[in-house]
C-alpha positions in Angstrom: 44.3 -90.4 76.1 47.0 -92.8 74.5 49.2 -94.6 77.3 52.2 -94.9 75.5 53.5 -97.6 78.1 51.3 -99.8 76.9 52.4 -99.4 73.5 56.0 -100.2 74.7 55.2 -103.2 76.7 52.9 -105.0 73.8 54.8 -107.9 72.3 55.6 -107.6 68.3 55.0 -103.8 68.0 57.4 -101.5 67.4 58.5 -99.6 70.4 59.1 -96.5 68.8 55.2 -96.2 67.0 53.3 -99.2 67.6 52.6 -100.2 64.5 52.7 -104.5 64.2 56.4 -105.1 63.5 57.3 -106.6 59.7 60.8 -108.4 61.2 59.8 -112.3 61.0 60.2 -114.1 64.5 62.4 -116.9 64.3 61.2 -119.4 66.2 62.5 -122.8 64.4 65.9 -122.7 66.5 69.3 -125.4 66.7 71.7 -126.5 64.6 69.3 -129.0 62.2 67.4 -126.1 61.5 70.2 -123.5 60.9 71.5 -126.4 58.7 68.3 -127.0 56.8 67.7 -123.5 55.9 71.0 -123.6 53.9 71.2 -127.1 52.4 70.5 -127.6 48.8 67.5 -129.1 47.2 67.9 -132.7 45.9 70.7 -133.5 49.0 70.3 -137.1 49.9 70.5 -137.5 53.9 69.5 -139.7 56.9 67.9 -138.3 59.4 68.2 -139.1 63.0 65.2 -138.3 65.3 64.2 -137.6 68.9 63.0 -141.1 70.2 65.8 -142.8 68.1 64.5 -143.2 64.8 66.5 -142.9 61.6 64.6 -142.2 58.4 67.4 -143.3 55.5 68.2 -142.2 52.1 65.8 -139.5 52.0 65.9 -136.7 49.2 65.7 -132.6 51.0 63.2 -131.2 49.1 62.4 -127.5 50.8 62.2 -126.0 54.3 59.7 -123.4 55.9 61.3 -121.5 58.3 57.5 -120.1 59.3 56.2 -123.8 60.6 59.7 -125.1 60.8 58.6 -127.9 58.4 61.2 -129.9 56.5 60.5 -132.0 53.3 61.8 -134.6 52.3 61.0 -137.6 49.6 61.4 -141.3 49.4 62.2 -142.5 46.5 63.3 -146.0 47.2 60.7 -147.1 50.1 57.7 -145.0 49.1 57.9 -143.8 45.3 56.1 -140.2 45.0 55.6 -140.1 49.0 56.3 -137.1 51.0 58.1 -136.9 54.6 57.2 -133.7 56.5 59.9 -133.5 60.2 59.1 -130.4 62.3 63.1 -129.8 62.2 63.3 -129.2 65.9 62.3 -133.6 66.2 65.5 -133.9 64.2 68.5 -134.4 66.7 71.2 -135.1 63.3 71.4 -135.7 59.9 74.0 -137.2 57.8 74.7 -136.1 54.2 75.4 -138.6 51.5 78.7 -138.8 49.8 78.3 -138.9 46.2 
């Protein structure tokens, strides 16, 4: 016999069937992240981190809302180099006037 309050209870099915749910759970959360998700490639910014430090003159690349991973490049300090910020360790960034 199927105990349908089992079904209910389970985490990430649906409550109605209990098939796995396809609705993504967003888990990368704040305002540098909700920021990040819209900003457009090839934006220069700082970034300000937890612990105090500031990574300047950075180039957005992409962001991953799965893993919350933001890219960024260097192109002045490390030519070709790639930064990868989980975007909850970022407390502000600044976008570069033109």
């Amino acid at each position: 016999m199927h105990n349908s309050n089992n079904i209910n209870n389970t985490r990430n099915n649906c409550k109605h069937c209990g098939q796995q749910e396809t609705k993504p759970i967003n888990r990368c959360k704040g305002c540098v992240c909700n920021q990040l998700r819209r900003l457009q490639t090839q934006t220069e910014v700082d970034l300000f981190l937890r612990g105090g430090q500031i990574i300047e003159d950075v180039v957005f690349i992409n962001f991953d809302p799965k893993d919350c991973c933001a890219f960024f490049n260097d192109p002045t300090t490390e030519p070709g180099s790639t930064i990868i910020v989980d975007c909850q360790d970022i407390q502000a960034i600044r976008i570069e006037a033109d």
